[in-house]
Each structure stands twice: as C-alpha cells, then as structure tokens.
N, C-alpha and C positions, 0 to 999 in steps of 0.2 A: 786242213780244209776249211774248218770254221775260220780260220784269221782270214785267208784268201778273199772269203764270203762276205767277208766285213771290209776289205778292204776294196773290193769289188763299190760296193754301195758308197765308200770313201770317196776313190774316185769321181763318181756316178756325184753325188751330191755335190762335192768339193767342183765340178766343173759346173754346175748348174750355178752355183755360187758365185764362180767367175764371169760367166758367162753375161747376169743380171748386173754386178757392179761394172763392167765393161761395157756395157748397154749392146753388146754384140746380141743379133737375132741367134735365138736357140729354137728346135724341133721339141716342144712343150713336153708334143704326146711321146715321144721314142724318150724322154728321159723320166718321164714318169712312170712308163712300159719298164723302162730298166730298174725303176725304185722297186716298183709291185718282184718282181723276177726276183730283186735280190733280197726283198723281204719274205717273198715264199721260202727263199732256198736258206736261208736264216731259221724260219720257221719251222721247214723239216729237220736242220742239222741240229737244234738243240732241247728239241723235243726228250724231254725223261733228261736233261742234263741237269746238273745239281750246280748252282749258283757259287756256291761253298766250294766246289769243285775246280772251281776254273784256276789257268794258272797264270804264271806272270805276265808274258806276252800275250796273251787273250786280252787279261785286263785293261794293260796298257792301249792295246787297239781300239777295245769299247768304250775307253776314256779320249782316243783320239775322234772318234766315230763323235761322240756325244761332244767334244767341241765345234764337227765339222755341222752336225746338224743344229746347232746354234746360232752357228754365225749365218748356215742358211737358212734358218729360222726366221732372225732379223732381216737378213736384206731380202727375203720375199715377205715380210711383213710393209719393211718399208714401200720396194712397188706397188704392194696393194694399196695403200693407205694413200700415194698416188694416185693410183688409177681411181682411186673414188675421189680424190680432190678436182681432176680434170674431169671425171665423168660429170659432177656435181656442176664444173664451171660451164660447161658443153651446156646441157641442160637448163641452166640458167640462161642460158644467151641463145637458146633456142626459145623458150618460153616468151622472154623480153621481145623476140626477131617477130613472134606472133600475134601477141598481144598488144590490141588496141589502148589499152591504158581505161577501158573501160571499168573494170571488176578489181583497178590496182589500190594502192592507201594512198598513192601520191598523183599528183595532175604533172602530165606528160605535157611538154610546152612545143 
C-alpha cells in the first residue's frame, strides 16, 4: 500500500515535470489537488512507522520519489525565475510606455 502511495505522487510529479519542460499547458490546480491527496494519504499510512523499519523496496521507491522531486524541483524553479525575468521586462516597458521622461536620470530625445 505504502509503495503504491508513493508511486501514485511519482507519477503525479514525474508528469508535472514533463509537462513544464515540454512547455505543453497543464490544469496547475488538479495536479497540485493530487500532490496534497497523496501527501495526506502518505501521511496517514506512515504514521507510528519506524524509519529503521522500512525495507528494501520502500527504500529504493523513496530514493526514486526523492530524484523525481528534484528534478521537479529544478525545472519549476527554473519557470519561476522566468516568469519573474518577463514579469520584470513587461513592467519595465510599461513604466518607459508611461513615462514622460520627466522624473528619469537620462533626457529623452
């Protein structure tokens, strides 16, 4: 039940991952609805479990789990860090679109 639970949110990430470096449009809210889902149902299954306890194939799942949340890590770091370079540029060329050149450091010709 626990590997399934984990491989469930494998998926679940692992296509969110794809999704971003493919630049294909994804539904944000139903894949983050399904992180929360499979982080509860995580939550309930290993509640009182003993860390020490776990066995081989668990491990190896949480050590696949914890590559896939890395690499999704990175490439929704990198989008962001995007979206604020374009935000930043947007904003800039709305400002300049506005401004008379009165209040600027440089004379507007």
């Amino acid at each position: 039940m626990l590997i399934a639970s984990l491989k469930r949110l494998e998926d679940t990430v692992a296509a969110e991952t794809e999704a971003l470096m493919a630049h294909r449009p994804i539904d944000q809210e139903a894949v983050n609805r399904r992180k929360s889902q499979s982080l509860l149902e995580l939550t309930r299954l290993t509640r009182g479990l003993d860390p020490d306890q776990l066995d081989a194939p668990v491990i190896d799942q949480l050590l696949r789990l914890r590559g896939v949340l890395e690499r999704n890590q990175a490439t929704v770091g990198l989008h962001l860090r995007a979206v604020e370079e374009i935000s930043g540029i947007v904003a800039d060329s709305l400002r300049d679109a506005e401004s008379d050149g009165t209040y600027s450091g440089h004379v507007r010709r």
